[in-house]
C-alpha positions as a printed Julia matrix, in Angstrom:
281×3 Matrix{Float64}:
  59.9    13.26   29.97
  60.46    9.53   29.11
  57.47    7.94   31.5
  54.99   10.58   30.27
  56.27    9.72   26.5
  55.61    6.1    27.51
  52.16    6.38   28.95
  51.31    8.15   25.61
  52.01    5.65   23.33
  50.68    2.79   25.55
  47.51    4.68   25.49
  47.54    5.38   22.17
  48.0     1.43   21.48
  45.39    0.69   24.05
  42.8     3.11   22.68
  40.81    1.13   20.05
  40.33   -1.38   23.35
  38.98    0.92   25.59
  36.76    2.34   22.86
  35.37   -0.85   22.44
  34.6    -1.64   26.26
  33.01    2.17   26.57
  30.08    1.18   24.12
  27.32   -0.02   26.44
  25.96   -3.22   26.67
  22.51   -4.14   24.84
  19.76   -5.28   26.62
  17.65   -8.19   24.57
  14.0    -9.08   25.41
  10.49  -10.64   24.64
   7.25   -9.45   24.36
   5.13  -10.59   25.8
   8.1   -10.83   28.37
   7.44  -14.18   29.77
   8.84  -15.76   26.42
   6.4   -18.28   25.97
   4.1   -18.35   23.1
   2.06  -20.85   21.49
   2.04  -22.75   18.09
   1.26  -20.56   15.23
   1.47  -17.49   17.1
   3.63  -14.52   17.41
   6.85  -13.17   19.43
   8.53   -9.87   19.29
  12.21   -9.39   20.24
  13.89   -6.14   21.01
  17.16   -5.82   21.32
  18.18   -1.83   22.98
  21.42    0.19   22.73
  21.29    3.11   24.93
  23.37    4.66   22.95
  22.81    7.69   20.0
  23.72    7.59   16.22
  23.01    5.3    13.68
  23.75    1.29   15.0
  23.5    -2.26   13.1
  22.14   -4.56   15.14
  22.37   -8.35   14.83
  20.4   -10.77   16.48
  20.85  -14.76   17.23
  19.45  -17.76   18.05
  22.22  -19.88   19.71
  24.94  -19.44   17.34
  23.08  -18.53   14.12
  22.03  -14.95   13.29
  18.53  -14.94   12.07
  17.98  -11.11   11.91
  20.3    -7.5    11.18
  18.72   -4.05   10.6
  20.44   -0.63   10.77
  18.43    1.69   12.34
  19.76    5.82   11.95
  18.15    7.18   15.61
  16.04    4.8    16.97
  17.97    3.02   20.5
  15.86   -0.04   20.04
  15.53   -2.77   17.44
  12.33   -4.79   16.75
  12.31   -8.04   15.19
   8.78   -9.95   15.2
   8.66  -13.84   14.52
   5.17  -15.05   13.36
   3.59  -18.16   12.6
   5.9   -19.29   15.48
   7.27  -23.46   15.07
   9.61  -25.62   17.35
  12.61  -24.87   15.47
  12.43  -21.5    16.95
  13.06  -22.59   20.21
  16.05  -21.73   22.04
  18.58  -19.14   23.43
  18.59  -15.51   21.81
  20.79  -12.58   22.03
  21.91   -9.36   20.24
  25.14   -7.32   19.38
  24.84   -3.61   17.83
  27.42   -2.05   15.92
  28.37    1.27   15.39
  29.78    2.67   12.41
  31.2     6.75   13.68
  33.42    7.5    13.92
  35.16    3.89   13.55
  33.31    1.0    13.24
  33.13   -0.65   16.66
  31.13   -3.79   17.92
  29.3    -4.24   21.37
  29.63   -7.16   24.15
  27.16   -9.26   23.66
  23.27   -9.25   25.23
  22.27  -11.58   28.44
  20.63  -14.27   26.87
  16.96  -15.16   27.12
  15.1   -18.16   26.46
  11.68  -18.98   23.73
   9.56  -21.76   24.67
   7.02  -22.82   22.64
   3.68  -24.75   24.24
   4.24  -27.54   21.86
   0.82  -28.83   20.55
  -1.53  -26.08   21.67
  -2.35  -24.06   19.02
  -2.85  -19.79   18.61
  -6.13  -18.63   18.15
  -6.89  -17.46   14.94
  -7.44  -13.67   14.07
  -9.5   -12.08   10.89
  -8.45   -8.55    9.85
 -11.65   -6.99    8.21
 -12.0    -5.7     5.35
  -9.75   -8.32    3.29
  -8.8    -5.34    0.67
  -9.86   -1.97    0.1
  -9.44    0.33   -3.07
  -8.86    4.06   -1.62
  -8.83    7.84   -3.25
  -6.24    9.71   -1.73
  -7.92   12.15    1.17
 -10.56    9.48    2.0
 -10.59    7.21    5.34
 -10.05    3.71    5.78
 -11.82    1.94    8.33
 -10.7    -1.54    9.83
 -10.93   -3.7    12.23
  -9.38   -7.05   14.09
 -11.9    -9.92   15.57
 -10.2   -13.04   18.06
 -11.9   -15.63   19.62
 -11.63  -13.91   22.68
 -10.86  -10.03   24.49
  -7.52   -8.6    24.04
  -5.5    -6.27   23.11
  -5.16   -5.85   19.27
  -2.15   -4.1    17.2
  -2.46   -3.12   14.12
   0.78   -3.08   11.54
   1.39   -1.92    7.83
   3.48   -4.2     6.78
   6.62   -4.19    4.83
   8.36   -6.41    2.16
  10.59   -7.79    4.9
   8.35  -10.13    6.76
  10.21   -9.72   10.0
   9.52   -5.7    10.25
   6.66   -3.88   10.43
   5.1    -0.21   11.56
   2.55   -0.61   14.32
  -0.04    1.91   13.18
  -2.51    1.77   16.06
  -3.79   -0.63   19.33
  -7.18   -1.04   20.62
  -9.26   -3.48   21.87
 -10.72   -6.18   19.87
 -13.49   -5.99   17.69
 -12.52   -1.94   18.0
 -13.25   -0.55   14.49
  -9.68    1.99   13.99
  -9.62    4.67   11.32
  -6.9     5.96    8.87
  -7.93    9.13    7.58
  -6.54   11.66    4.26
  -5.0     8.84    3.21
  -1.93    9.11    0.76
   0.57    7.18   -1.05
   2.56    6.17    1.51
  -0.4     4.51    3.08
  -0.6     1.66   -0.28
   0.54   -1.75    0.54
  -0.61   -4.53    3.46
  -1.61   -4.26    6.63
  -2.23   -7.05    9.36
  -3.3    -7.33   13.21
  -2.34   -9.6    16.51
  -4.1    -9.67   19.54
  -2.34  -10.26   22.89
  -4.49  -12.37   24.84
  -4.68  -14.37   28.29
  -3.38  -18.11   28.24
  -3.57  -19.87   31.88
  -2.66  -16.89   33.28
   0.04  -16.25   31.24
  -0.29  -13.22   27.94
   0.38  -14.87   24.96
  -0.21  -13.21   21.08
  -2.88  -14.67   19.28
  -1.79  -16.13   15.27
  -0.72  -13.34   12.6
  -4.27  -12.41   10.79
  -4.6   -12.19    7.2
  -2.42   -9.7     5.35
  -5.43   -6.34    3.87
  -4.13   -5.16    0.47
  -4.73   -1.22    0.74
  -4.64    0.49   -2.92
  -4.55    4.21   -3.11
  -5.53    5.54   -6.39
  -4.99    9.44   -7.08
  -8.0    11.53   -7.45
  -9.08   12.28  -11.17
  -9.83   16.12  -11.76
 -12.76   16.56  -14.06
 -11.45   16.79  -17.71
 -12.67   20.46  -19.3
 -12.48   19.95  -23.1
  -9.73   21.96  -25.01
 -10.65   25.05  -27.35
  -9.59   24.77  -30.54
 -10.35   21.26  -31.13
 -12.19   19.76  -33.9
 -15.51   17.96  -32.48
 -15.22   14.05  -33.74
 -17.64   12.23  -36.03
 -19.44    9.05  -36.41
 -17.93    7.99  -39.95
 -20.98    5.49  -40.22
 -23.67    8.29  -39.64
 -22.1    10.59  -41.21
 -21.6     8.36  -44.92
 -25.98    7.41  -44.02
 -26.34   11.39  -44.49
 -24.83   11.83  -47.19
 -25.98    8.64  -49.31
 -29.65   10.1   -47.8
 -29.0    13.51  -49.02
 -27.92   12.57  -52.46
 -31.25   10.1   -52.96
 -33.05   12.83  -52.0
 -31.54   15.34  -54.32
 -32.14   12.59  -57.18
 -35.86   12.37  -55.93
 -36.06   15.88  -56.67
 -34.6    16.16  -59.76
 -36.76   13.85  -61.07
 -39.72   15.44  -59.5
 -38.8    19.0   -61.11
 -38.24   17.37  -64.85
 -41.79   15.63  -64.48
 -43.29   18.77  -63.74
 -41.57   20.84  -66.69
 -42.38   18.34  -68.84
 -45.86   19.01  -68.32
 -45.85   22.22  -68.31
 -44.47   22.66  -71.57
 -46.82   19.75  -73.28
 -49.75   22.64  -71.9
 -48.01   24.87  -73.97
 -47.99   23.19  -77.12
 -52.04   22.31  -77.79
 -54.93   24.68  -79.33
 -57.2    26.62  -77.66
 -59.8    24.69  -75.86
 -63.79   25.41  -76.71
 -65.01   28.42  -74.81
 -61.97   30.06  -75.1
 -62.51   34.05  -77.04
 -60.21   34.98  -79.74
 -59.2    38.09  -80.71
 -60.78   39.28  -83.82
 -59.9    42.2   -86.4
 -62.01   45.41  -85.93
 -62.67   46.5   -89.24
 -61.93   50.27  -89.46
């Protein structure tokens, strides 16, 4: 009775521990994987948890953490870096936490290594159109140009510079569609290529960021019964100054004329006119 009491309350105490190692370990890596990229350009770090549920993950760069997202379902974590300096070379790696049903953190990544081709710049790339006004139900057309082939990604792009939905991935100078657009297709979009450096895939520089505006789609207006049609004040006070000169016009006209007519009236007979005489009886 006492050893089996014992092993229950040493397990009990050693639980929380055991929890902790049972969480797998996350995996941390580059794209492109070789972890070089030049000047200017772009890297994307993912950091997995094979593991469901929701999970915060953290990711750093020696001892600093430079990125955290909580993510409900998704196992992996993307972080993208653009515009890519010295300062961001160095050692990365990534912990996850997870919240259910007690908040519990992971070992800690292997760690990988950035390495940035000091002095060689990214080629420049030019997302085209540079903004387009939409109704919602129309396309959108677009499309990404590099100096050279490659593979192109499009994004929409969110207020947090570091995430972004990848929306669609052709080859360059491919023109990609988004059709019956709606609301939640308003706001920026952007585009990288992944090209071929010395052998070696590299991403090409961030391209410009496309302002997309959706505007709703106007119904025709039918005008409401009942309603009084509106006037032209101006007009309208011309008429009525018109009318009353005219009215004047022809008052005057009438009196000139019954003046005459009763001045005829009033004078004698004129020669060759017959009067009437008695008939004796």
């Amino acid at each position: 009775m006492f050893p089996a009491v014992s092993l229950l309350v040493f397990g009990l105490i050693m639980e929380p521990w055991g929890a902790r190692g049972q969480l797998p370990k996350p995996t941390i890596s580059f794209d492109p994987d070789s972890g070089i990229v030049l000047e200017g350009g772009v890297i994307i770090i993912k950091c997995e948890a094979r593991i469901n549920g929701a999970k915060e993950f953290h990711v750093f760069q020696g001892r600093e953490q430079i990125f955290n997202v909580v993510l409900d379902s998704n196992s992996t974590a993307v972080f993208t870096i653009a515009n890519v300096t010295s300062k961001n070379n160095g050692n990365y790696r990534c912990i996850y936490y997870k919240e259910l049903p007690s908040r519990k953190r992971s070992e800690a990544s292997n760690v990988i290594r950035l390495t940035i081709q000091a002095g060689i710049k990214a080629p420049l790339t030019i997302l085209q159109p540079a903004a387009a006004v939409v109704i919602t139900g129309e396309n959108l057309s677009m499309s990404c140009t590099t100096v050279t082939n490659g593979q192109c990604f499009f994004y929409q792009d969110y207020h947090d510079a570091y995430l972004n939905l990848p929306i669609a991935e052709v080859s360059s100078n491919v023109t990609v569609s988004i059709t019956a657009l709606d609301f939640n297709n308003d706001g920026c979009y952007s585009c990288q290529c992944l090209i071929e450096y010395n052998g070696t895939k590299v991403y090409t520089a961030r391209s410009n960021l496309m302002q997309v505006t959706v505007l709703d789609r106007q119904e025709p207006k039918h005008k409401p019964r009942g309603t009084r049609p509106s006037y032209n004040v101006p007009l309208a006070l011309s008429l009525v100054f018109g009318s009353f000169i005219v009215l004047i016009l022809i008052s005057a006209l009438l009196g000139v004329l019954l003046s005459k007519k009763m001045t005829a009236t009033d004078q004698p007979g004129s020669p060759g006119e017959t009067e009437l005489q008695a008939i004796p009886d």
